[in-house]
C-alpha positions as CSV (number, residue, x, y, z in Angstrom):
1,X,127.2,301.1,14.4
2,X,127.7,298.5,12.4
3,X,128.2,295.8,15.0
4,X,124.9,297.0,16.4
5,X,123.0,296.5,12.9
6,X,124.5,293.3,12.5
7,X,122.9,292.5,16.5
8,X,119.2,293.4,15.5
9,X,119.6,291.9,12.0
10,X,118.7,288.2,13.5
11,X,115.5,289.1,15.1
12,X,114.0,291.2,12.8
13,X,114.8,288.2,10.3
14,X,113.0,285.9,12.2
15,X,110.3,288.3,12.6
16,X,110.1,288.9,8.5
17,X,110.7,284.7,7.9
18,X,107.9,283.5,10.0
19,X,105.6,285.8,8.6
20,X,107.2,285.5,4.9
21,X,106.4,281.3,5.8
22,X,103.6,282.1,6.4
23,X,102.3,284.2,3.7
24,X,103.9,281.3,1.2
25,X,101.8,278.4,2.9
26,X,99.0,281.2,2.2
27,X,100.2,282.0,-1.2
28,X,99.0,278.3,-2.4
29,X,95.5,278.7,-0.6
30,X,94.1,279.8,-4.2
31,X,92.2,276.4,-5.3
32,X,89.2,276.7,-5.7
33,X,88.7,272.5,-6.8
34,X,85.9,271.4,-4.1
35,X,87.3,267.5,-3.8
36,X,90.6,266.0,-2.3
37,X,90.8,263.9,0.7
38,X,94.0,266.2,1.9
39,X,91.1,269.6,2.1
40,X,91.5,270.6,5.5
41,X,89.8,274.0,5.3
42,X,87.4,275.3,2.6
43,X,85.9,279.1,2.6
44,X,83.6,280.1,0.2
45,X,84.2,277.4,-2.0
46,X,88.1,278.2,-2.1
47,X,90.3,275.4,-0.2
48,X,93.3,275.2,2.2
49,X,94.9,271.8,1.4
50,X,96.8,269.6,4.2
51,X,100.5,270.3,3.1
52,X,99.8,273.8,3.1
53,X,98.0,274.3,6.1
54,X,100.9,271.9,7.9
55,X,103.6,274.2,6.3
56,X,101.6,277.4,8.6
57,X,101.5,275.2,11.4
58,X,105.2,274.4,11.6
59,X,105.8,277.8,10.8
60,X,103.5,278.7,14.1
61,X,105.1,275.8,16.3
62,X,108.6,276.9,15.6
63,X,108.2,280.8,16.2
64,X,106.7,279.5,19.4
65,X,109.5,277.9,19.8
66,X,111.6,280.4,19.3
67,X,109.9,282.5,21.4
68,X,110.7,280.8,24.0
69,X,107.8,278.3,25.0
70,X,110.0,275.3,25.2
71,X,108.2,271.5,24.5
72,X,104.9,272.5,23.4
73,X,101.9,270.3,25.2
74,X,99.2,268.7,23.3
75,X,96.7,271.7,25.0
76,X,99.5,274.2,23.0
77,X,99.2,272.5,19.9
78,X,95.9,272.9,19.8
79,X,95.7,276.0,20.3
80,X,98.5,276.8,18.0
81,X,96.2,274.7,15.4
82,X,92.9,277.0,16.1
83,X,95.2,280.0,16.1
84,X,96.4,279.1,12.4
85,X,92.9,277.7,11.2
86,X,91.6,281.7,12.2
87,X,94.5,283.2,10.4
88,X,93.9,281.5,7.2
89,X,90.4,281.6,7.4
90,X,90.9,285.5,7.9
91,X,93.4,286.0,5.1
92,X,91.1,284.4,2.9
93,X,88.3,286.5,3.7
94,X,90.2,289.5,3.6
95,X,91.8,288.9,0.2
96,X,88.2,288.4,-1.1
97,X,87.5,292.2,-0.3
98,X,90.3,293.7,-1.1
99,X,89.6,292.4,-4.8
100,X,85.4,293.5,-4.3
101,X,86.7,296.8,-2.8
102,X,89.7,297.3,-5.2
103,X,91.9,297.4,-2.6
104,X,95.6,297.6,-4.1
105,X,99.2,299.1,-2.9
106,X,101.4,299.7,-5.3
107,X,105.6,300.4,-5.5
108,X,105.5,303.8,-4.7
109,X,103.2,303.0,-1.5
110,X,105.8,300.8,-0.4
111,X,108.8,302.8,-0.9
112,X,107.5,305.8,1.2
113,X,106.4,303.8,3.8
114,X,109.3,301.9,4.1
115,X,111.1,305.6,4.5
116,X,108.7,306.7,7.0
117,X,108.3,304.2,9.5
118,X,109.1,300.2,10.3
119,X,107.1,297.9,9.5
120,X,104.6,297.5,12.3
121,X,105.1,293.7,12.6
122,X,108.7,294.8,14.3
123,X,107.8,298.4,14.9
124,X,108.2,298.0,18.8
125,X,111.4,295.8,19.3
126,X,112.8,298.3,16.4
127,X,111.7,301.7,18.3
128,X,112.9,300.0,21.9
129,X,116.5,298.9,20.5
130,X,119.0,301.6,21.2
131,X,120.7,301.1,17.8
132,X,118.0,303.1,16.5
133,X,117.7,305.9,19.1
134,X,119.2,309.0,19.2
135,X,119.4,310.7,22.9
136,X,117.1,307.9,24.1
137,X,114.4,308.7,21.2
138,X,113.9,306.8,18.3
139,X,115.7,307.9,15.2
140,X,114.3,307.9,11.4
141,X,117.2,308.2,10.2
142,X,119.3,305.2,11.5
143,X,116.3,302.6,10.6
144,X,116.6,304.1,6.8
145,X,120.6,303.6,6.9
146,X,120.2,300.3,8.6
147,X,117.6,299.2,5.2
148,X,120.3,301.0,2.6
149,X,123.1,298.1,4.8
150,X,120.9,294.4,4.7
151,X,121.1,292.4,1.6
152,X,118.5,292.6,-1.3
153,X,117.1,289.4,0.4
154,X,116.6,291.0,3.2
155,X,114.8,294.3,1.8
156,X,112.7,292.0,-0.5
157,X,111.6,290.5,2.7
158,X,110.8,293.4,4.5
159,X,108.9,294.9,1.5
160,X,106.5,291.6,1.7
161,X,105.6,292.9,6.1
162,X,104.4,296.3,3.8
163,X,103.0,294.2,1.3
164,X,100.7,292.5,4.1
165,X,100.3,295.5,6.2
166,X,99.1,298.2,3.8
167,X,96.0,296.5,2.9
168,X,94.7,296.1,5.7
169,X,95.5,299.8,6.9
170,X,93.5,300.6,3.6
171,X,90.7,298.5,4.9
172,X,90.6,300.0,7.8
173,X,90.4,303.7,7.2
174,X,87.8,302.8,4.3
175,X,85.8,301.1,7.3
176,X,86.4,303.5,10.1
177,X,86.2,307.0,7.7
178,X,82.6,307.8,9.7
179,X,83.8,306.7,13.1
180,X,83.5,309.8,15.1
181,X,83.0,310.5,18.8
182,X,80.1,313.6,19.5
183,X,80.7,316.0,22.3
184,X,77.2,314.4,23.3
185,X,79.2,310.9,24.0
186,X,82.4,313.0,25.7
187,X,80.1,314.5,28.2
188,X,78.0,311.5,29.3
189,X,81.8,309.5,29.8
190,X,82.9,312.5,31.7
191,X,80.1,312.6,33.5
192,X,79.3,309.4,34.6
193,X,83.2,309.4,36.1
194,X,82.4,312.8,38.0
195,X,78.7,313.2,38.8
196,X,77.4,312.3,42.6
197,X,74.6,311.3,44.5
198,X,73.6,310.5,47.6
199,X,70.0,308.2,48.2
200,X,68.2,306.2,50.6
201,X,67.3,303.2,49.3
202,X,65.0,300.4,51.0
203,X,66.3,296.9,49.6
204,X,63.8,293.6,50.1
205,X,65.9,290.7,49.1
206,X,64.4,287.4,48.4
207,X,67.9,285.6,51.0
208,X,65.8,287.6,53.6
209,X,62.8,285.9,53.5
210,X,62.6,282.6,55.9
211,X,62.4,279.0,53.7
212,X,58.8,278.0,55.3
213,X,57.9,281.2,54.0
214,X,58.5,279.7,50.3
215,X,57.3,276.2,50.6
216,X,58.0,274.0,47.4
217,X,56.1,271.1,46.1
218,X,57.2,268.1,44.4
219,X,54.8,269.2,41.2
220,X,56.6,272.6,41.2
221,X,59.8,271.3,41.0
222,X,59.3,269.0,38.0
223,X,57.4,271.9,36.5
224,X,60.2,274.3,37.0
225,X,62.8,271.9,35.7
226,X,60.6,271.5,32.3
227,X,60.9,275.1,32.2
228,X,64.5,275.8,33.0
229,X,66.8,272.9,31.4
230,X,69.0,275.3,29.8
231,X,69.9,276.9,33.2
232,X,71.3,273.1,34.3
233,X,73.1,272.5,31.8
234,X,77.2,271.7,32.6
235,X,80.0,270.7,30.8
236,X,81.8,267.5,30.4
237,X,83.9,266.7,33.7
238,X,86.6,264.1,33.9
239,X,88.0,262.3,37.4
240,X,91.3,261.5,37.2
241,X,93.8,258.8,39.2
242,X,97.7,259.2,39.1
243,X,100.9,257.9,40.1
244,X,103.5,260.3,39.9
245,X,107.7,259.9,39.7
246,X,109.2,262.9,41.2
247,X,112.3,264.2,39.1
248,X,113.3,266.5,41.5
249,X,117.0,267.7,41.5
250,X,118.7,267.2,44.6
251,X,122.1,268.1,46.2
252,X,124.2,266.6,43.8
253,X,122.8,267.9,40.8
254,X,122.7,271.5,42.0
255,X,126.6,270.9,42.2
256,X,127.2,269.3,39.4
257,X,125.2,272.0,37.5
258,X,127.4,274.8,39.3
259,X,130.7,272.7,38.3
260,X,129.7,273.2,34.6
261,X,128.9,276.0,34.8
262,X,132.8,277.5,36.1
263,X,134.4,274.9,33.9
264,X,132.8,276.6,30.8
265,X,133.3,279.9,32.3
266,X,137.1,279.0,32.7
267,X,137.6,277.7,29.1
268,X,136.2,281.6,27.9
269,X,138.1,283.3,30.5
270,X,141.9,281.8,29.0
271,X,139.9,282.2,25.5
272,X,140.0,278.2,24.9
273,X,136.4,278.8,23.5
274,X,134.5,282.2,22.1
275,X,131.4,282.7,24.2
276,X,128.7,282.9,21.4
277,X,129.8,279.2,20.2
278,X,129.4,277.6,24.1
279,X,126.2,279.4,24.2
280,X,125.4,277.5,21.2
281,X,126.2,274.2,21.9
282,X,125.9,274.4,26.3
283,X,123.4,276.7,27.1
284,X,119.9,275.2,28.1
285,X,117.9,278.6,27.3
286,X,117.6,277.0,23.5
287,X,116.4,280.8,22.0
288,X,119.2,282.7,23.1
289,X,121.7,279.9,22.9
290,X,121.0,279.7,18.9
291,X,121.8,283.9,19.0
292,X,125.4,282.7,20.5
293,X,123.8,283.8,24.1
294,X,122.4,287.7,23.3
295,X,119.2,288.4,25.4
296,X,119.7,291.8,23.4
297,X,119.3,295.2,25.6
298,X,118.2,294.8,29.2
299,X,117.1,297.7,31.2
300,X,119.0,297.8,34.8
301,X,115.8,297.6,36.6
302,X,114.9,294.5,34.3
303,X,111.2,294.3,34.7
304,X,110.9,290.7,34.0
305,X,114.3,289.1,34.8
306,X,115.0,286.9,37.9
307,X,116.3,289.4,40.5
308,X,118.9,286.9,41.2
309,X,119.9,287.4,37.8
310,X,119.7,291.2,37.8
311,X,122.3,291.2,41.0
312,X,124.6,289.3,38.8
313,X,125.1,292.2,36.6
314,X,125.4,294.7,39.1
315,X,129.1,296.2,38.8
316,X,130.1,294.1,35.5
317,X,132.0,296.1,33.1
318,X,131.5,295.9,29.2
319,X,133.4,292.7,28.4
320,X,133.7,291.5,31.2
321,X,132.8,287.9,32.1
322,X,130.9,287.3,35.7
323,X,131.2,284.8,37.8
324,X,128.0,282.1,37.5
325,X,125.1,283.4,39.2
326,X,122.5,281.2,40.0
327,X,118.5,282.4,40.1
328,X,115.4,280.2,39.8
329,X,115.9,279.1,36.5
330,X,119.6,277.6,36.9
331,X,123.1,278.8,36.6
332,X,124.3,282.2,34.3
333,X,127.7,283.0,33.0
334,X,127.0,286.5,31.9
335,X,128.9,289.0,30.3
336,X,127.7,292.6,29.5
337,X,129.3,293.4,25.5
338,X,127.4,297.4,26.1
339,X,126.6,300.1,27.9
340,X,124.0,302.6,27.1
341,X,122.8,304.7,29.7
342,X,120.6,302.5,32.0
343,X,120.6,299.6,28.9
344,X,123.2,297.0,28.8
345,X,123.4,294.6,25.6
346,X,123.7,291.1,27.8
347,X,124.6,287.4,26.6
348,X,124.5,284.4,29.1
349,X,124.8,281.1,29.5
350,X,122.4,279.0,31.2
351,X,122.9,276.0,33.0
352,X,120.0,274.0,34.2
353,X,120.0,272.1,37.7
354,X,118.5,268.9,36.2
355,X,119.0,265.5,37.9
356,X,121.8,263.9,36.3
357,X,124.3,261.0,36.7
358,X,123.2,258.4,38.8
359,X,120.2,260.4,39.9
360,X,119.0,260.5,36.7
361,X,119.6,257.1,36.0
362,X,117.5,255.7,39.1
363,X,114.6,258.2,37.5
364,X,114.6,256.8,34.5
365,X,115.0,253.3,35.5
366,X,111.8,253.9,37.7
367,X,110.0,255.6,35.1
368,X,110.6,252.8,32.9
369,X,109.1,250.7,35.0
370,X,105.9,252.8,35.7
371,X,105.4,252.7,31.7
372,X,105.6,249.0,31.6
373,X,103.8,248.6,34.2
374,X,100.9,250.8,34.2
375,X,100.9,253.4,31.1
376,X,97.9,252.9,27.9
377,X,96.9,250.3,29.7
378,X,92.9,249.2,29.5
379,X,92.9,247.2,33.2
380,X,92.2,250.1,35.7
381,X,93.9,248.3,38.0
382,X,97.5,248.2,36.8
383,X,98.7,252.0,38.1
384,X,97.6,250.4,41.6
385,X,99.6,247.5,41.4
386,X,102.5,249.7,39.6
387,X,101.9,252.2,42.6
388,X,102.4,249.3,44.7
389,X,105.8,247.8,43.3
390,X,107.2,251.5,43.2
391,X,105.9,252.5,46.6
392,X,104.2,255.6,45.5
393,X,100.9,256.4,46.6
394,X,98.3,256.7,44.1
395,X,96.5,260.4,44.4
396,X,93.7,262.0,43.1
397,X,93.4,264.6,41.0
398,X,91.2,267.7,41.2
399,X,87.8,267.5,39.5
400,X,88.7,268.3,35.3
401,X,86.8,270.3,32.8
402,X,87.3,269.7,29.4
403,X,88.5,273.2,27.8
404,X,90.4,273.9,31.2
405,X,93.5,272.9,32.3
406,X,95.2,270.1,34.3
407,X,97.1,271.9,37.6
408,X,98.8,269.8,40.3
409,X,99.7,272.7,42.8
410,X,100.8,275.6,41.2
411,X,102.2,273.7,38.2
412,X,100.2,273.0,35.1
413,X,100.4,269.1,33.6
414,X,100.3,269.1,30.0
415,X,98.5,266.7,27.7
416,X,96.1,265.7,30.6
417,X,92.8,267.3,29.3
418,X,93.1,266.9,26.0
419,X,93.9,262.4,26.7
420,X,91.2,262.7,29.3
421,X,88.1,263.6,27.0
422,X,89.3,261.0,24.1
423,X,90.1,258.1,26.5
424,X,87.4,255.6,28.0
425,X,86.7,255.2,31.7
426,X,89.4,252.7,33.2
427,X,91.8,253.5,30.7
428,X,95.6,254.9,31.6
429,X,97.4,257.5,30.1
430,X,100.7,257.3,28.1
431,X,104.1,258.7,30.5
432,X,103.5,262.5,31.1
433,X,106.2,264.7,31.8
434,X,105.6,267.8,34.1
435,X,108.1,270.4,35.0
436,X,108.6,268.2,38.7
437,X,107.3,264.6,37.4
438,X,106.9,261.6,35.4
439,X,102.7,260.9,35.5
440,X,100.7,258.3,34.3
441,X,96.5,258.9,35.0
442,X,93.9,256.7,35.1
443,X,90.4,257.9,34.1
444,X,87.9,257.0,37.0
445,X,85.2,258.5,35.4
446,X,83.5,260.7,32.9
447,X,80.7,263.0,32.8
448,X,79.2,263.7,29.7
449,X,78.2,267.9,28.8
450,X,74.5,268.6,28.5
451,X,71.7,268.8,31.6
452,X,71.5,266.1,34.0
453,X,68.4,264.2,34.8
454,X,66.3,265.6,37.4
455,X,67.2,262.9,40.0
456,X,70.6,263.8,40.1
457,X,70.4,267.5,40.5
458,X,66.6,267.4,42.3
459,X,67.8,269.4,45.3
460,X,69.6,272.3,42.8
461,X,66.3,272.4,41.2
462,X,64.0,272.9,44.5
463,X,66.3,275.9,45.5
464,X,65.6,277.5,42.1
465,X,62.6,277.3,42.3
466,X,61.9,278.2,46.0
467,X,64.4,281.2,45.2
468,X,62.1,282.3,42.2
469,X,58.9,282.3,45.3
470,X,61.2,284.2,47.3
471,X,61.3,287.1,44.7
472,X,57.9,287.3,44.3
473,X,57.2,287.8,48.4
474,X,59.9,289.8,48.2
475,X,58.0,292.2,45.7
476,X,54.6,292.2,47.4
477,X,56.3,293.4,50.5
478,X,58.0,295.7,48.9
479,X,54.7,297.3,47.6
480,X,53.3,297.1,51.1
481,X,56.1,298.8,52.2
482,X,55.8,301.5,49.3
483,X,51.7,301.9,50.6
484,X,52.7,302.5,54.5
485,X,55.0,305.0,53.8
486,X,53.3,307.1,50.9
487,X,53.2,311.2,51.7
488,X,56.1,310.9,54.4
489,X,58.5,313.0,53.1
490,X,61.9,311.7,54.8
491,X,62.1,307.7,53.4
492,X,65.6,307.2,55.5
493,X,63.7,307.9,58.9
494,X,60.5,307.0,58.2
495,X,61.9,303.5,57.1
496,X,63.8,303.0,59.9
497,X,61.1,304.3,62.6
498,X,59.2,301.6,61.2
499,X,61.7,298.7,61.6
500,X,62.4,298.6,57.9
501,X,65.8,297.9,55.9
502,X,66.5,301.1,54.6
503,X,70.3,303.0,54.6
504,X,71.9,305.9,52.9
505,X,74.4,305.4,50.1
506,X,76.6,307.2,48.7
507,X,77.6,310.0,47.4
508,X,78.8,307.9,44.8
509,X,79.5,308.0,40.5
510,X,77.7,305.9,38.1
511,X,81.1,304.3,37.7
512,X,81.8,303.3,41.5
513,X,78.7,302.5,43.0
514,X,78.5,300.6,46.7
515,X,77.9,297.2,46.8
516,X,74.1,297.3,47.8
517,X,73.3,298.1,44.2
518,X,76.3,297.3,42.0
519,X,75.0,294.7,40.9
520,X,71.4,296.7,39.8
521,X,71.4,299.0,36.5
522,X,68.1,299.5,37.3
523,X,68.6,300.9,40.9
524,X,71.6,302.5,39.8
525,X,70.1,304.3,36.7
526,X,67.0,305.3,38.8
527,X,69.2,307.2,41.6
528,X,70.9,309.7,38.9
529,X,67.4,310.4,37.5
530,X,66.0,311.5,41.0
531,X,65.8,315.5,42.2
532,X,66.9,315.9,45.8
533,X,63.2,314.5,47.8
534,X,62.3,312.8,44.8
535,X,61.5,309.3,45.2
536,X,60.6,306.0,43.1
537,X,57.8,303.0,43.1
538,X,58.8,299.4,43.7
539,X,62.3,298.9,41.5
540,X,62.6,295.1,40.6
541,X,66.1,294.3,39.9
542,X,68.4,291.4,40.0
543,X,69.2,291.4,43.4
544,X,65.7,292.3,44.9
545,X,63.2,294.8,45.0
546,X,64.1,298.3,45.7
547,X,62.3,302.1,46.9
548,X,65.1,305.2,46.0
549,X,64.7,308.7,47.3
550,X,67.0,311.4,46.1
551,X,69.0,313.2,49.4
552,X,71.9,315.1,47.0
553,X,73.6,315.8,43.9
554,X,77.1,316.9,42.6
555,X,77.3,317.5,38.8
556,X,80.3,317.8,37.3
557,X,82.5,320.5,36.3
558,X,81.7,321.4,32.4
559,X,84.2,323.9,32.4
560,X,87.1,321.5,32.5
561,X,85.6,318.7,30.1
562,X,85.6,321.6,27.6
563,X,90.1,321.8,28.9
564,X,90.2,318.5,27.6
565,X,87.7,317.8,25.1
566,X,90.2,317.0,22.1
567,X,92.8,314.8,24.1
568,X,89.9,312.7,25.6
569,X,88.3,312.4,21.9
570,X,91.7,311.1,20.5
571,X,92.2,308.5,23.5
572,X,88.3,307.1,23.0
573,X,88.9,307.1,18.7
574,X,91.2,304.5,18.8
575,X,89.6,301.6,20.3
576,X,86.3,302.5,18.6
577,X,88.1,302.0,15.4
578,X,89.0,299.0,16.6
579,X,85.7,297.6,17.3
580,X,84.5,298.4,14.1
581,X,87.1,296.7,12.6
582,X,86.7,293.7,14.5
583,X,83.1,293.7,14.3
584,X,83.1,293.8,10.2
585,X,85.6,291.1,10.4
586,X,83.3,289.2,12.8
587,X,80.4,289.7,10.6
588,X,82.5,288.4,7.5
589,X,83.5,285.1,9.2
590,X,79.7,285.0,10.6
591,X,78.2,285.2,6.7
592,X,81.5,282.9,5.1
593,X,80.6,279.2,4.2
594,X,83.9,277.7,6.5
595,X,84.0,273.5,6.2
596,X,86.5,272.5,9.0
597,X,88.1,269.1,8.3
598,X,91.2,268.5,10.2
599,X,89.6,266.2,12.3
600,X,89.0,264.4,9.5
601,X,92.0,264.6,7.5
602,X,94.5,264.3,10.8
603,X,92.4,261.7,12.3
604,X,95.0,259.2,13.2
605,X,95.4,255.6,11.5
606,X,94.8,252.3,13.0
607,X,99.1,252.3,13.0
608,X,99.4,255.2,13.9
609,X,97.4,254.7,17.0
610,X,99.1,251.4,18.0
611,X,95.8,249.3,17.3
C-alpha cells in the first residue's frame, strides 16, 4: 500500500506545486501603486508587476511542459501568455467579491472537506488510480489514510487546492441558489426531440432565378458597397516562400535507435543499472523519464496508446522486462511493476529514431549553411540563391491568416504566423524547426485586415448585390404563386399540377429537420404551429421565400416525460449553473477597468533584437 502511495505522491505534487506557484506569483498581485515601468497588468486600479506575472508564466510553461507538450512554439507561448493574463485578471476580480460578498472559509471548512472528498484540482486522476479503489470503486477511506501518511508539507499544500477551491464553490451556490429548471422548460426540450410533422412546402430561392433576370448597374454596385463595407471586411493574410532541410531519419538511424535500445535493456536485465535511473538519464519521453519511466496505470485496451505499444505488453508478467518494441513514436523497453484486474502500472523507456552520427552531421552542416546563407536576411533574394547552392527547390506555402496556423501537409510549423505578421515584405525568417525540417520563409507579401477598395473586390460586390435583386423576385413570385393557388385545398398537388417547386417533408422533429429548411427558423417554427390543412402566407427566410401547409402531426408521449421528469431536470441543472456562472464572471471582466501592458513592458530592446 505503501509503495502505491509513494507512486501517486509525485503527481498529485506537481499538481498541488504548480497551482501553489501559482497562487504565490498571485499572492504579490496586492499593489495597488498606479506607476512602475515593470506594470504589466493593472485591474481596477490594483497592479500585476513584471516579475510576478513572469513567475505565473514559467510556472504555466513548465506544467506544460510537464505535461507533455515538448518545445513549446512561439504560437504556444502566446497562448500560454493570454491563458495566464485571464487567470490573473480573474483571481483579481474574484478576490474583489469575495471581500464585497464576505465570502470567507474557515479551518473547520477545510478539515471536513479535506475528509470528504479530494480536492477537485486532482479529484479525477485520484478517483481513476487504483490505489484508492476498493473492488474497482473509489474508496474514502484510502484517500483519508493516504493524507494521515504525506509530510506536513505536503498536507499544508493540499489545504491551500481547498483554500482556492472553496470560495469559489461559495460563489457559486450564492449565484446559482435561484437557478431552477420549470416542468414548462422540461416539456418544450422533450418535445421538440419527440414531436413530428409532416408539410408541403413551396420553396422560391433567389439561385433559381436566371442572372439577366437581375441585371446590375455600375451605380448600384458602388451604392451597395457604401452600404455594406462591414460585410467585406477580411483579415490580414500573409504569402509565404520557403526552403526546407529535410531531417528525416533513415535506415541507419532506425538501427542505431533499436541498438540502444537492447544495449540499455541488457544492462537492466544482468541488473548493471536500475530501470527508473536509465529512464532518467536515456529516455526521450522527458515527463515520464523524470518519474524514473512510470506512465502510472494503463488500461489493457489503452484508449490513447500506440497499438504497437499496447501489443508489447501483451503476455508481460509483473516484473518482467520486454523486449524493445517499436510503435510510431520510437523504441520501448517496458516492464509491467502491477497487475490489477484489466490495469497494469507500466514504466518504459523510450528511444527516439532521430538522425544521428554522420547523418546528423551532414544535416546540420546543411542547415548551417541555409542560416548563413539565407535566414533574417532583408535581400528577398538570398533563400533563392541559398536554394540554389543546396539544390532544394524553393516552395510555396499555403495562403496564411494571422490568428491561424502554419500547416505543411498534415504537420503544423511553429513560429511561422506569429514572425509572419511582425516581419516586412522581403524579409526571411530565422531557422525553423518542424517535426520533419529545418525551414527558413521568405515573406512575399502582406495583406493588411480591414475592407478592400472597391476595385479589388468589384466583381464580389456585383454578386451581392445582384443576389440581394434576386431575393426580392424571388418574393414577388412567391406572392403570385400564394394568389394562383388561394381556396385549393391540397398545396402538394395543386403546386405541382401547376409546374411549381413544391415537395413533402418530413415527418420530422424540431431538432432534425431536412435540409430544405434547416437552415430556416422561420419555416421551421411555422410548420409546428400549423393544424393538419392549415396553411401559411409568403414566409421570407434566409434561404428564400417559402408557402407551408400542414399534412400531419405526432405529439409526444407525456406520459413518459412525467417517468423521467427528475433525472432529466438534474442532467439540464448542471450546465445552467454553469452559464450563469460564466456569464457573471463575463460581466465582471466586461465592467473591470483592465490596462494590458506586456507589449509594452516585453517589447524587445534594440540588443535584444540584434539591431
Amino acid at each position: 500500500m505503501m509503495r502505491s502511495m509513494r507512486a501517486i505522491y509525485k503527481p498529485v505534487f506537481v499538481i498541488v506545486a504548480t497551482t501553489f506557484i501559482g497562487w504565490l506569483a498571485y499572492g504579490q498581485v496586492t499593489d495597488i501603486l498606479g506607476g512602475g515601468r515593470d506594470v504589466v497588468l493593472k485591474v481596477n486600479g490594483q497592479v500585476v508587476r513584471a516579475p510576478q506575472f513572469q513567475a505565473a508564466l514559467q510556472s504555466a510553461i513548465e506544467d506544460s511542459r510537464r505535461r507533455g507538450a515538448g518545445r513549446l512554439s512561439r504560437e504556444d507561448e502566446q497562448q500560454l501568455q493570454d491563458q495566464v493574463t485571464d487567470q490573473l485578471v480573474q483571481r483579481i476580480l474574484l478576490e474583489r467579491e469575495y471581500r464585497r460578498l464576505g465570502i470567507q472559509v474557515s479551518d473547520d471548512e477545510i478539515r471536513q472537506m479535506a475528509r470528504s472528498t479530494p480536492p477537485p484540482q486532482v479529484l479525477r486522476q485520484v478517483m481513476e488510480d487504483p490505489t484508492f479503489q476498493t473492488n474497482g470503486q473509489f474508496d474514502i477511506t484510502k484517500w483519508q489514510h493516504y493524507l494521515g501518511s504525506t509530510t506536513e508539507e505536503f498536507r499544508a499544500q493540499i489545504e491551500q487546492l481547498y483554500r482556492d477551491y472553496l470560495p469559489e464553490r461559495k460563489l457559486e451556490e450564492y449565484l446559482t441558489a435561484d437557478v431552477y429548471v420549470s416542468d414548462a422548460k422540461l416539456w418544450r426540450i422533450w418535445r421538440d426531440q419527440r414531436e413530428s410533422v409532416t408539410v408541403a412546402a413551396l420553396a422560391i430561392r433567389p439561385e433559381q432565378i436566371a442572372d439577366s433576370a437581375a441585371p446590375v448597374t455600375d451605380a448600384e454596385v458602388e451604392r451597395y458597397y457604401a452600404a455594406h463595407k462591414n460585410d467585406f471586411k477580411r483579415p490580414a493574410a500573409a504569402w509565404l516562400s520557403f526552403v526546407a532541410q529535410p531531417r528525416v531519419p533513415d535506415a541507419a538511424d532506425t538501427a542505431a535507435a533499436l541498438a540502444k535500445a537492447r544495449q540499455l535493456r541488457a544492462e537492466i536485465a544482468r541488473s548493471a543499472a536500475k530501470f527508473e535511473e536509465v529512464a532518467k538519464q536515456q529516455s526521450t519521453d522527458s515527463v515520464s523519464g523524470a518519474r524514473g519511466g512510470d506512465l502510472g496505470w494503463v488500461k489493457r485496451n489503452g484508449a490513447g496508446f500506440d497499438p504497437q505499444f499496447l501489443a508489447g505488453l501483451r503476455g508481460l508478467a509483473p516484473g518482467e522486462l520486454g523486449q524493445p518494441v517499436r510503435s510510431s513514436f520510437g523504441f520501448h523497453v517496458i516492464r509491467v511493476d502491477a497487475v490489477k484486474g484489466d490495469s497494469l502500472h507500466v514504466r518504459h523507456i523510450l528511444i527516439a529514431i532521430v538522425p544521428q552520427g554522420r547523418h546528423l552531421d551532414e544535416i546540420d552542416a546543411r542547415t548551417d549553411t541555409l542560416d548563413h546563407l539565407a535566414a533574417e536576411q532583408t535581400d528577398r533574394s538570398r533563400l533563392d540563391s541559398a536554394a540554389q547552392r543546396l539544390r532544394l527547390p524553393v516552395a510555396q506555402a499555403p495562403k496564411l491568416i494571422q490568428g491561424d496556423r502554419l500547416t505543411l501537409g498534415r504537420y503544423v510549423i511553429p513560429d511561422v504566423s506569429v514572425w509572419a505578421f511582425e516581419a516586412r515584405p522581403g524579409e526571411t525568417s530565422p531557422v525553423i524547426e518542424g517535426e520533419r525540417a529545418n525551414y527558413v520563409f521568405r515573406l512575399d507579401s502582406l495583406q493588411a485586415a480591414g475592407t478592400p477598395p472597391l476595385a479589388q473586390i468589384r466583381d464580389r460586390v456585383r454578386e451581392a448585390a445582384r443576389y440581394e435583386k434576386k431575393q426580392a423576385i424571388a418574393r414577388q413570385r412567391a406572392n403570385e404563386a400564394l394568389a394562383v393557388l388561394a381556396g385549393m385545398p391540397d398545396l402538394l398537388q395543386a403546386g405541382r399540377a401547376r409546374g411549381l417547386p413544391v415537395e413533402k417533408l418530413g415527418p420530422f422533429t424540431r431538432l432534425n429537420p431536412p435540409a430544405a429548411i434547416a437552415r430556416d427558423p422561420v419555416v421551421l417554427g411555422a410548420a409546428f404551429g400549423l393544424r393538419p390543412g392549415q396553411r401559411t402566407g409568403v414566409l421570407v427566410s434566409q434561404t428564400g421565400c417559402f408557402i407551408v401547409q400542414g399534412i400531419a402531426r405526432q405529439p409526444a408521449d407525456s406520459g413518459a416525460w412525467l417517468k423521467q421528469r427528475d433525472q432529466q431536470r438534474e442532467a439540464i441543472l448542471r450546465p445552467a449553473q454553469q452559464a450563469r456562472v460564466q456569464q457573471y464572471l463575463s460581466a465582471l471582466r466586461a465592467q473591470a477597468n483592465i490596462v494590458d501592458r506586456r507589449k509594452e513592458v516585453f517589447r524587445p530592446t534594440a540588443s535584444e533584437s540584434g539591431t
